[in-house]
C-alpha positions as CSV (number, residue, x, y, z in Angstrom):
1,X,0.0,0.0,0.0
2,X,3.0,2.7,0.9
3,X,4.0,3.3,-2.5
4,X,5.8,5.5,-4.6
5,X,2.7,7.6,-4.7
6,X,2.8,8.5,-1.2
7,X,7.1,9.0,-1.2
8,X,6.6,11.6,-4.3
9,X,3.7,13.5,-2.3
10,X,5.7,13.6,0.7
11,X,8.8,14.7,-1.2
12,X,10.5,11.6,0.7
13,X,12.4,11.2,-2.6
14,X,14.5,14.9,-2.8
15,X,17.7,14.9,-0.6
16,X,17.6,18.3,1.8
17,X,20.0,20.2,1.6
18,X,19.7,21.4,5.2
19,X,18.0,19.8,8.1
20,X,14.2,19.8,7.7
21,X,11.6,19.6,10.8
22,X,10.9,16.0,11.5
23,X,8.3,14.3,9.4
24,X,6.0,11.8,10.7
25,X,6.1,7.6,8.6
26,X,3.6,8.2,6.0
27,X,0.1,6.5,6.8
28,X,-1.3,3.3,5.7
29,X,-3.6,3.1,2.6
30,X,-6.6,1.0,3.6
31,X,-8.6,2.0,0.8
32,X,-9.8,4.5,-1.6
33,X,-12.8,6.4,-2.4
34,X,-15.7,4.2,-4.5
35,X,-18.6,7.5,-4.8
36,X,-19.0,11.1,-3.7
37,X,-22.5,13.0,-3.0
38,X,-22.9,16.3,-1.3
39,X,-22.4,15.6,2.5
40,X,-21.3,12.3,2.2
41,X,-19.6,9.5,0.4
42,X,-18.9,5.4,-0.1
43,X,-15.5,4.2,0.2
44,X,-13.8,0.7,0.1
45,X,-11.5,-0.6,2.8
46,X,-8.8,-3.4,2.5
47,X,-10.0,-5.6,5.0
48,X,-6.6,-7.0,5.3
49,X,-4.9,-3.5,5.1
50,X,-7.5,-2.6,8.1
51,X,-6.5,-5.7,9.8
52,X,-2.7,-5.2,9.6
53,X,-3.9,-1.6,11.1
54,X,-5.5,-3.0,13.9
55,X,-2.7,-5.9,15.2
56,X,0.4,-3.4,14.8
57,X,-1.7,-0.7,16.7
58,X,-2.2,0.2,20.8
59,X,-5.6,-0.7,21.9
60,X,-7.5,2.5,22.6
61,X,-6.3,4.6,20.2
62,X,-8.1,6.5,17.0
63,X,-5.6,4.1,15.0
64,X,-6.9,0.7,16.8
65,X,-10.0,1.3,15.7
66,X,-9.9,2.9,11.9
67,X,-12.0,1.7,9.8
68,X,-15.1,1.0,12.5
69,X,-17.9,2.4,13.0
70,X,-17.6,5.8,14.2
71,X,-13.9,5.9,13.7
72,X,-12.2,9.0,11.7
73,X,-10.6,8.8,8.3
74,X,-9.0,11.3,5.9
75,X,-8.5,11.6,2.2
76,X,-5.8,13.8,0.3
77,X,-7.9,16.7,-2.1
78,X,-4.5,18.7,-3.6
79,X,-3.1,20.4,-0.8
80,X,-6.0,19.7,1.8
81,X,-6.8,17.2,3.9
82,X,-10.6,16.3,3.6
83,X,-11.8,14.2,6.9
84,X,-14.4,11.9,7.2
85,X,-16.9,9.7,10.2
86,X,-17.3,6.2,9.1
87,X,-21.2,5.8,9.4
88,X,-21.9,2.1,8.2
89,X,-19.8,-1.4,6.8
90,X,-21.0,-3.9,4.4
91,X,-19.1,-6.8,3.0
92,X,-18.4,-5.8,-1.0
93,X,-17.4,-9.3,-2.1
94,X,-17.8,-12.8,-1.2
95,X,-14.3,-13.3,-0.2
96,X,-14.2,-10.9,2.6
97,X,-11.5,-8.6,1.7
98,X,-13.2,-5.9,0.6
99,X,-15.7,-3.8,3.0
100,X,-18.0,-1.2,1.6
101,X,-18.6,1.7,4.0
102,X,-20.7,4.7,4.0
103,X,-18.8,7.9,5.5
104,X,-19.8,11.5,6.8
105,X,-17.7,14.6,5.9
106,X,-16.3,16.1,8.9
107,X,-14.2,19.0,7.9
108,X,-10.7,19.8,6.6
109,X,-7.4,21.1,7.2
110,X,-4.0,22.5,5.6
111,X,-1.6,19.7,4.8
112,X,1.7,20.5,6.2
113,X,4.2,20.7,3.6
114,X,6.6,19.0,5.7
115,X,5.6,16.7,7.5
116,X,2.3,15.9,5.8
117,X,-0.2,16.4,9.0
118,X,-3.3,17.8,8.8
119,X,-3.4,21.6,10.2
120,X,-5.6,24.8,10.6
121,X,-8.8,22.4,10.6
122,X,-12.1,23.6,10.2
123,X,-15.8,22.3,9.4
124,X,-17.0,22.4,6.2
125,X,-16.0,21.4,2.7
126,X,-14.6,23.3,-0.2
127,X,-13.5,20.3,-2.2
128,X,-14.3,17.1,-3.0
129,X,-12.1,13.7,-3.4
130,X,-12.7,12.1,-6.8
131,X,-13.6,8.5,-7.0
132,X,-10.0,6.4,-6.8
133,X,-8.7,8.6,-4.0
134,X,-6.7,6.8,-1.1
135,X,-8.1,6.4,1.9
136,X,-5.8,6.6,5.2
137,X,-6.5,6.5,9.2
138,X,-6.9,9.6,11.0
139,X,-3.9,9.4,13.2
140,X,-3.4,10.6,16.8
141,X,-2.3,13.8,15.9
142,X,-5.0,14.8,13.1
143,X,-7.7,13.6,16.1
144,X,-6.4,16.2,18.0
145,X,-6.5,19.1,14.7
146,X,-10.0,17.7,14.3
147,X,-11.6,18.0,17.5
148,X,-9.6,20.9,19.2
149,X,-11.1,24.0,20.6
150,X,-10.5,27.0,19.0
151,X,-9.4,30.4,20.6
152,X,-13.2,30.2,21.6
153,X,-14.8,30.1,25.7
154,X,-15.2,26.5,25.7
155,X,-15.8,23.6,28.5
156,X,-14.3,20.2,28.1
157,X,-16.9,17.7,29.0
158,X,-15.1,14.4,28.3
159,X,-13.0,12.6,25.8
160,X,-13.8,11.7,22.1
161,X,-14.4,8.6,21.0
162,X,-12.2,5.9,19.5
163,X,-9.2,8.1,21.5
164,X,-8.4,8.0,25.1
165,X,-7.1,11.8,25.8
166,X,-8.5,13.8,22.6
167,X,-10.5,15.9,25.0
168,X,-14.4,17.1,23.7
169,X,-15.3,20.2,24.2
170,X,-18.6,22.9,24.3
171,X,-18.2,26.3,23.3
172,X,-20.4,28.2,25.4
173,X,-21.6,30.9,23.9
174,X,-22.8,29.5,21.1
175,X,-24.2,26.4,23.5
176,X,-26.0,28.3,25.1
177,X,-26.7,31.3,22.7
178,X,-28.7,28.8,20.6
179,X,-30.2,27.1,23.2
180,X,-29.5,23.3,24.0
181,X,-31.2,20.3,24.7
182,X,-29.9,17.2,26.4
183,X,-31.9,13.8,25.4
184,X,-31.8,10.6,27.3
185,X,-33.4,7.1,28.1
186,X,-33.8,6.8,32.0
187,X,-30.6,4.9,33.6
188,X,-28.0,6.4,31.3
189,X,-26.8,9.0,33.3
190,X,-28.1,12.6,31.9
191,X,-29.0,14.1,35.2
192,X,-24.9,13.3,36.2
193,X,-24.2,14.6,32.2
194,X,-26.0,17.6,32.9
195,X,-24.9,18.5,36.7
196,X,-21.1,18.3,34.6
197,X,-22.0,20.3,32.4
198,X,-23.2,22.8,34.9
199,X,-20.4,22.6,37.1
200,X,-18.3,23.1,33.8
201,X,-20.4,26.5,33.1
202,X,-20.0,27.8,36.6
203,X,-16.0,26.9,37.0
204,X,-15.8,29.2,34.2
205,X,-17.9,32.0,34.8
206,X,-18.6,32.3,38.4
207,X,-20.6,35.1,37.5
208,X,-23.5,33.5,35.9
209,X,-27.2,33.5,36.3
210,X,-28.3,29.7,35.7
211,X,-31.9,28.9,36.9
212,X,-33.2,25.4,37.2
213,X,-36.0,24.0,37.4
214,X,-36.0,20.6,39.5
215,X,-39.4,18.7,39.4
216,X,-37.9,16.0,41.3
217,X,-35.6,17.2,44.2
218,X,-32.6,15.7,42.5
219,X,-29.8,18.3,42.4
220,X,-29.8,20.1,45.3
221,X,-27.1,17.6,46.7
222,X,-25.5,18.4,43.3
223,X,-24.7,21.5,44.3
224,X,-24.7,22.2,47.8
225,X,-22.3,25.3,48.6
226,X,-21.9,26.0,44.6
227,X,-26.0,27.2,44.3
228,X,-29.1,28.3,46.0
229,X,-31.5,26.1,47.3
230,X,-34.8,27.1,47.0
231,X,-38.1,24.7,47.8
232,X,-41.9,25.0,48.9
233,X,-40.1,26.6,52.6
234,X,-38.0,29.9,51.1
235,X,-39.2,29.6,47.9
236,X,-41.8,33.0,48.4
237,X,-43.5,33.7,44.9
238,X,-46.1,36.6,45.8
239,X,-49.4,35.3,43.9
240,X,-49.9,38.9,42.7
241,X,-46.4,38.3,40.0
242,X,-49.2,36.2,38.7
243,X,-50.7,36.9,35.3
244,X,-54.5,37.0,34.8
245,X,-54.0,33.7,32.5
246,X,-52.0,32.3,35.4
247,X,-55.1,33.4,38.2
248,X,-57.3,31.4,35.6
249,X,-55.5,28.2,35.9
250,X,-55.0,28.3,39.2
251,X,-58.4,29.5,40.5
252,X,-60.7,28.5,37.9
253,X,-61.4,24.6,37.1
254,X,-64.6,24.8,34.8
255,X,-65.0,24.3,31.4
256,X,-66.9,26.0,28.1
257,X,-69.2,28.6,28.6
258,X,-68.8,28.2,32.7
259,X,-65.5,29.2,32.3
260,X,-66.0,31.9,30.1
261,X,-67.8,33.9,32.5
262,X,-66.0,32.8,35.4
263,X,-63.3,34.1,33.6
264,X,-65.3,37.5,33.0
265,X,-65.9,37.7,36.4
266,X,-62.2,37.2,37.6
267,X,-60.7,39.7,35.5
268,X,-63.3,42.6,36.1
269,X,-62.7,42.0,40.0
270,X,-58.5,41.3,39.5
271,X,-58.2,44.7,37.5
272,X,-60.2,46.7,40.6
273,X,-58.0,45.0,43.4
274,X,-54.6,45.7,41.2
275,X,-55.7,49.2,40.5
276,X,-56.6,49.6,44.4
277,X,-53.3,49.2,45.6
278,X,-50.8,52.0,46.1
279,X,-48.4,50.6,43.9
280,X,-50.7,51.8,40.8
281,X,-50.7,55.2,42.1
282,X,-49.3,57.6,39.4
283,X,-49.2,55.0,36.9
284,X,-51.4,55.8,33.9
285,X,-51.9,52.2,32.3
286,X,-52.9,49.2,35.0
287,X,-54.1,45.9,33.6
288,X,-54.9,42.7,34.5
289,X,-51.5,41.5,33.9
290,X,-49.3,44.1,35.5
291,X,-47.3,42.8,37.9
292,X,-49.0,45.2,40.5
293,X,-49.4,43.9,44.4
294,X,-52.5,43.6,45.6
295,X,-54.7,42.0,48.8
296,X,-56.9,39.1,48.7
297,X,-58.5,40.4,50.9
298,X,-59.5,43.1,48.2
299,X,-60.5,40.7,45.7
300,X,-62.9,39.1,47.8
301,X,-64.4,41.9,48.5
302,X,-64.5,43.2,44.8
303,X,-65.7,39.6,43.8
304,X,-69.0,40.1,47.3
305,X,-69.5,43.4,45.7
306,X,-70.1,42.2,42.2
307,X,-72.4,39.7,43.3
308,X,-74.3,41.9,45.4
309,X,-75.3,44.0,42.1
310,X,-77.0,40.9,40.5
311,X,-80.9,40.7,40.6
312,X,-80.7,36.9,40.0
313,X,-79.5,34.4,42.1
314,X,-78.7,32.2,39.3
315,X,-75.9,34.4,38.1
316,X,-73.7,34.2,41.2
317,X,-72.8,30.6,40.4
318,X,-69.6,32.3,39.1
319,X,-68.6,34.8,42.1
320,X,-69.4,32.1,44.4
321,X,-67.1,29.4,42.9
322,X,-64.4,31.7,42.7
323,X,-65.0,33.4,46.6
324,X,-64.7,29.3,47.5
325,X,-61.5,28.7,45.9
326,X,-59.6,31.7,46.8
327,X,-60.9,31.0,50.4
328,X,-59.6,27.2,49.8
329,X,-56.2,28.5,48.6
330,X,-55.7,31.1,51.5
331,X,-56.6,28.5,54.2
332,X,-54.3,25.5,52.6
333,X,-50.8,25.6,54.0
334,X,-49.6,23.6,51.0
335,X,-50.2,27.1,49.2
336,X,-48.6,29.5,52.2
337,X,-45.2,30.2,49.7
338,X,-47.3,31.7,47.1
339,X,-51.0,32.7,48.8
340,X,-49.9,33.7,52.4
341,X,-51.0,37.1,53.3
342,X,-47.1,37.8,54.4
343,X,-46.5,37.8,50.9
344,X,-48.3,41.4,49.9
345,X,-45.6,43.6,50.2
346,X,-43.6,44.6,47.0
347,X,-41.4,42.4,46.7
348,X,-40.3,42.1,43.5
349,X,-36.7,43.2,43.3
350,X,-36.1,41.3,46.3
351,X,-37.5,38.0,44.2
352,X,-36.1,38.9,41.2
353,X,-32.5,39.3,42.8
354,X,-32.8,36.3,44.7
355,X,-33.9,33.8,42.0
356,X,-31.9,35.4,38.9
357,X,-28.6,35.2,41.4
358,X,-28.5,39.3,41.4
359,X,-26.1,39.9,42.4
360,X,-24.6,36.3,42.3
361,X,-22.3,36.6,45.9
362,X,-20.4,33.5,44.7
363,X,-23.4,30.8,44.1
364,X,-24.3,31.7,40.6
365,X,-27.1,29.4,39.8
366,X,-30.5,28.5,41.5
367,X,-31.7,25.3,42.1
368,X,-36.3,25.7,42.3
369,X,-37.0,22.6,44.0
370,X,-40.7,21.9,42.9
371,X,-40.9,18.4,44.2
372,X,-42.9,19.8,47.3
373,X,-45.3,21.9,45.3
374,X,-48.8,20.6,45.3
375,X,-49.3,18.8,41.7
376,X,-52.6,21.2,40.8
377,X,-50.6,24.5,40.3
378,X,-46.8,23.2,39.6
379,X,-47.5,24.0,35.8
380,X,-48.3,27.7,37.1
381,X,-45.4,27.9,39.4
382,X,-43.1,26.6,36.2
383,X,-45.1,29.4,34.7
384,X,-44.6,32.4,36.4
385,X,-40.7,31.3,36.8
386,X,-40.2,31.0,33.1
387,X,-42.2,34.3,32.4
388,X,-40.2,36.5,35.1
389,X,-36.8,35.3,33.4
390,X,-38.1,36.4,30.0
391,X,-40.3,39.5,31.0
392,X,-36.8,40.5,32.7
393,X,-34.9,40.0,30.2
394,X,-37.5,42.1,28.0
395,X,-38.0,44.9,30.3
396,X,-34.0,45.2,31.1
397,X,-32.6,45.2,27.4
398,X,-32.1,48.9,28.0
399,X,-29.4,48.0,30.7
400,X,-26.1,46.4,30.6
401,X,-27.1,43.1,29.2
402,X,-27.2,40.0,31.9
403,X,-28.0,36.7,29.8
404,X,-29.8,33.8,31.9
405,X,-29.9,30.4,31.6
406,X,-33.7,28.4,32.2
407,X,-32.8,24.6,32.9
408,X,-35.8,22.7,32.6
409,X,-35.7,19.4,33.5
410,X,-38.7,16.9,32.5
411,X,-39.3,19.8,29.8
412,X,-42.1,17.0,28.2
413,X,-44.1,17.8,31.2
414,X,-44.2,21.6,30.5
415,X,-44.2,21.8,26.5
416,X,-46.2,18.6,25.4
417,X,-46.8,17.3,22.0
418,X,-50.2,18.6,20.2
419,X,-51.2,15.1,20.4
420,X,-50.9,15.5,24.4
421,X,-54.1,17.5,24.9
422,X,-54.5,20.8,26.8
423,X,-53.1,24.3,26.8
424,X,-51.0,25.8,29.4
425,X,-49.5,28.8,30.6
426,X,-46.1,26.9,30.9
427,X,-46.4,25.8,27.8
428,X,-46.9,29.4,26.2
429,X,-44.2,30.8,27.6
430,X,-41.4,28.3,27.1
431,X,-42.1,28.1,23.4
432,X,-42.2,32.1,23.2
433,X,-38.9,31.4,25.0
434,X,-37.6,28.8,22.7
435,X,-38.5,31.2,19.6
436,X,-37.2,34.4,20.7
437,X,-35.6,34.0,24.0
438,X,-31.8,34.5,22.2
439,X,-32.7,37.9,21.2
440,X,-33.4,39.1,24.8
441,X,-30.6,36.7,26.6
442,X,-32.6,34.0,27.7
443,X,-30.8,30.8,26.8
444,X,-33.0,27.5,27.4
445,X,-32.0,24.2,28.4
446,X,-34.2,21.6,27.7
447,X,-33.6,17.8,29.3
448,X,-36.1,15.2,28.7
449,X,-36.1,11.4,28.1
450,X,-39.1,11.4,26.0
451,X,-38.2,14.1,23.1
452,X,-41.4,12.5,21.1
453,X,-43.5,14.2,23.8
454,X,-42.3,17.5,23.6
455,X,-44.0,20.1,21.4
456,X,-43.1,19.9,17.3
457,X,-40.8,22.2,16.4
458,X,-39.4,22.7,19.7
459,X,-36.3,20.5,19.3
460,X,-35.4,22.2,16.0
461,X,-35.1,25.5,17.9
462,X,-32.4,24.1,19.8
463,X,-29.1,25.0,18.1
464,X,-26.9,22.3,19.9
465,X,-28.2,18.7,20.8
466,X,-26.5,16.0,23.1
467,X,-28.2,12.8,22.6
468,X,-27.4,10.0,25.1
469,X,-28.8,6.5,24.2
470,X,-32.3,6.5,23.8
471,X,-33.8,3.4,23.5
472,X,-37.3,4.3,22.3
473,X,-37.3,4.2,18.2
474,X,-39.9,7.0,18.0
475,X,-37.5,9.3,20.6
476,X,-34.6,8.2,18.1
477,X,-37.2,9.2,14.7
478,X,-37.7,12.9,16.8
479,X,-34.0,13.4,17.2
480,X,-32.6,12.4,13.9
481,X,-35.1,15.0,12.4
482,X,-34.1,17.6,14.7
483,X,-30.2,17.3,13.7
484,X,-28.2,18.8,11.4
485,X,-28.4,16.7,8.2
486,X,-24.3,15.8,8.3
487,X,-24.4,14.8,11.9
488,X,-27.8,12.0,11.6
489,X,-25.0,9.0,10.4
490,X,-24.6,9.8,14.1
491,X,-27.8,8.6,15.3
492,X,-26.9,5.3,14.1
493,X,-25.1,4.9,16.8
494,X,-27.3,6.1,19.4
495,X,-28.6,3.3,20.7
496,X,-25.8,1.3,20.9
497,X,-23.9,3.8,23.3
498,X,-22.7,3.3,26.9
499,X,-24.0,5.1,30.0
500,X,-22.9,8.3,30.3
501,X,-21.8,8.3,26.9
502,X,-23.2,11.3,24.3
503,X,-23.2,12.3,20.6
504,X,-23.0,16.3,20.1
505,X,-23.9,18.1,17.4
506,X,-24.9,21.7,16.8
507,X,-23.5,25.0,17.0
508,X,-22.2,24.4,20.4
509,X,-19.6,21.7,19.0
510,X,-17.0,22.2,16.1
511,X,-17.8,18.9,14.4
512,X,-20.9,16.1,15.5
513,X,-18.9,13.7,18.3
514,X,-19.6,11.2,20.2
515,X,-17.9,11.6,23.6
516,X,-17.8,9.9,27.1
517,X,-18.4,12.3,30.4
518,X,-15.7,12.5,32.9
519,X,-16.2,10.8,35.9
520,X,-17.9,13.9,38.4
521,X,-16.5,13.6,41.9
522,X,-18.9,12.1,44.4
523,X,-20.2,15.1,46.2
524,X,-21.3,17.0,42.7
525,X,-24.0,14.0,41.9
526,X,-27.3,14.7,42.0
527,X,-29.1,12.2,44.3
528,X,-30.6,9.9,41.1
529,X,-29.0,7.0,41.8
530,X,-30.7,3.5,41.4
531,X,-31.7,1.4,44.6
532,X,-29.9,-1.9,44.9
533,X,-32.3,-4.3,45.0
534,X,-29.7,-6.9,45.8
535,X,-28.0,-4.8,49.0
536,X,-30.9,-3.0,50.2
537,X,-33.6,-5.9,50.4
538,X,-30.7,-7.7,52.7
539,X,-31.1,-5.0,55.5
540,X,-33.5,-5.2,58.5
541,X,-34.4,-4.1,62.1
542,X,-35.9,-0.9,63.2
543,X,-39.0,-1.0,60.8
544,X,-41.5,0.4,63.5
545,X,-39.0,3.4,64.1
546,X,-38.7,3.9,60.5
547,X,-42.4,4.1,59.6
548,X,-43.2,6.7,62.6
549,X,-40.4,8.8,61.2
550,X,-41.8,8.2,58.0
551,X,-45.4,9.3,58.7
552,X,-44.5,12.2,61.1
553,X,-42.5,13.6,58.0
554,X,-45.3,12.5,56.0
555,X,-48.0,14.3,58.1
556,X,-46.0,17.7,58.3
557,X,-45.3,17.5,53.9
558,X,-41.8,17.9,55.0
């Protein structure tokens, strides 16, 4: 295979007449280009050539594994080096010695003159290989040209696959100026993935303002000392941040016409409390929605008043149901960190500074625990979260800009499919965020394990996805339409990847990679481990303590 081809291109043939920079042993031919097409191309290996590869090479490296699936290959295109992912293998012929195999363009870079490495890499190709070109291994040091950050702010997450050190890394702004969405079956290890990633965004700018939402009380052990906790005890959210769509879900549970003049009713009585309070003095435009606090008191009363002016009794069905539920809400101590009457001051900049890490005094992101929030109004509380980081941002583009990051985990819950039925505030909002949100400096995080729930469209708007294995093949169907039409040879390989293991693609990474996470020390987990069935059924004694601690806890919701 090393012919005189390759000694001529390499100029091995002229004697120096001074001392030249040390060139690398030319590579191995293992094949040679069969077709090209736009984006991608067909190429035949040498089984045998690929073999000889293999046996001479260390395990673990890019070179061990050239000419598998997902390994890296390059092609010489006059003085470039074109590189390529190995999507699929099939035998050519009979005999076994010749493999057919379908390949992605990756990028390419500057061959040295030299030493003949590939240099200057970069995504994207501006020429083509014509059929009958030789095919060569990617070696160690073209891995490292292919998948190394540029001069950009970047986070290493992990290494690259087939290599052992070629580190993987995120550029940030354009991670999380596009959005991002992390995608994975339960049990392979996203909510560790994500924490990393976190951690990885914080280490580098302590200075953030990273909100997450937490539906399952998972990473507050994640990052204890690094965030703020906040749960159903400090959480605070005055029920008058609430919009009048928001009252509606919250107060309102009829249907049809019912609901249209409850709905009447409610805003004619929430517009006379808001405008009531002090805080609308001198302001010449109060409406339903203004953020304006007001007593419940006052509503009540508006709401008595109203029904008072009715002649029939039949038309107080309305007031009534309403008068009951806002009487429910202010008695049930499940609702005391968003109905309490402690909660009517104005408040606002206090909340706002508190949740949006304003300033950040060295914990940059919040972690909204909403595992202890009573299921009826959790949408609403998701809600009025995500609408006070984007109404911020709105309201503040004036100022010297302060981008924040919404993490929603479980996003399926909050922005369902159309064939999921219902409308929601949540749902609203996140969208509006997932359209616009970049132009403002809202960046949006989406995590799910069930991306064929989530709204359509909604994936598409995220400009960088990391898939981990998803073993659903409608999930898989979502995600390959969501990517980037180079990077879906990579979904191939989805579902045969390891736990915490990830394919990238997007604007956030130079080229699609697959990559594994680094290992996250032990005290940066979130609490999402599995129960050992094995261990934990062995242990014993002490039940009839455990279960009056249990339902004491259980009793208090806390």
């Amino acid at each position: 295979m090393d012919g005189p081809g390759w000694r001529g291109f390499a100029g091995e043939n002229a004697t120096p007449a001074a001392p030249e920079p040390r060139r690398d042993s030319p590579p191995t031919e293992i094949g040679f280009v069969l077709d090209v097409g736009g984006g991608s191309a067909r190429v035949v290996f040498d089984a045998r050539a690929v073999q000889r590869l293999h046996d001479g090479a260390e395990n673990g490296g890019g070179i061990a594994l050239a000419g598998e699936v997902g390994s890296q290959i390059k092609m010489r295109c006059g003085d470039l080096w074109l590189a390529a992912n190995v999507r699929s293998l099939s035998l050519e012929r009979g005999d076994g010695d010749r493999i057919a195999a379908e390949i992605d363009f990756l990028g390419e870079g500057r061959a040295c003159t030299t030493s003949g490495r590939m240099l200057d890499f970069r995504r994207g190709v501006t020429r083509y290989p014509m059929p009958g070109v030789s095919v060569y291994p990617a070696s160690h040091a073209d891995m490292m040209q292919i998948f190394a950050a540029e001069d950009r702010a970047h986070i290493e997450i992990g290494t690259v696959y087939p290599t052992s050190d070629v580190r993987g890394s995120l550029y940030i702004d354009s991670l999380l100026g596009r959005h991002f969405a992390l995608v994975g079956s339960t049990g392979t290890g996203k909510s560790t993935s994500l924490a990393l990633i976190l951690h990885r965004i914080c280490e580098m700018a302590p200075q953030g303002h990273i909100v997450m939402i937490d539906p399952h009380g998972e990473y507050p052990a994640a990052f204890d000392g690094y965030g703020e906790l906040f749960d159903v005890e400090n959480l605070q959210l005055p029920y008058w941040l609430l919009t009048f769509e928001e009252h509606a879900e919250v107060m309102l549970n009829t249907d049809g016409a019912e609901r249209q003049r409850d709905m009447d009713v409610l805003a004619k009585c929430l517009l006379a409390a808001r405008q009531k309070s002090r805080a609308a003095e001198g302001l010449s435009k109060v409406t339903v929605d203004s953020p304006i606090p007001y007593l419940l008191s006052d509503l009540l009363n508006f709401i008595v008043t109203d029904m008072g002016k009715l002649d029939r009794a039949g038309d107080t069905s309305s007031h009534m149901r309403l008068k009951t539920k806002i009487e429910e809400l202010r008695a049930d101590p499940r609702y005391s960190f968003m109905f309490s009457g402690m909660l009517v001051a104005d408040t606002m900049a206090a909340t706002i500074a508190r949740l949006f890490r304003l300033p950040t005094g060295g914990k940059p992101i919040s972690i909204i625990d909403v595992s202890g929030v009573p299921s009826e109004i959790t949408s609403v509380v998701v809600a009025l979260l995500s609408r006070l980081v984007f109404d911020y941002a709105i309201w503040s583009r004036h100022e010297t800009p302060r981008p924040i990051l919404l993490v929603c985990e479980e996003a399926h819950r909050y922005i369902p499919s159309d064939r999921i039925p219902g409308q929601s505030a949540v749902r609203r909002v996140l969208e509006r965020i997932a359209k616009e949100g970049r132009k403002y400096g809202v960046s949006l995080g989406l995590i799910t394990q069930r991306p064929s729930d989530l709204a359509e469209g909604v994936l598409s708007q995220c400009g960088t996805i990391i898939a981990m294995r998803l073993n659903n093949e409608r999930d898989q169907a979502h995600v390959r339409a969501a990517m980037p039409e180079g990077a879906r040879g990579f979904m191939e390989t989805i579902p045969a990847l390891r736990n915490r293991e990830c394919v990238v693609c997007g604007e956030g990474a130079s080229i699609p990679m697959r990559i594994a996470f680094d290992t996250l020390e032990e005290n940066k987990r979130p609490a999402s481990g599995d129960p050992l069935f094995s261990v934990l059924w062995k242990n014993q004694g002490g039940e009839a303590e455990m279960i009056a601690r249990v339902i004491a806890r259980w009793r208090k919701g806390k």
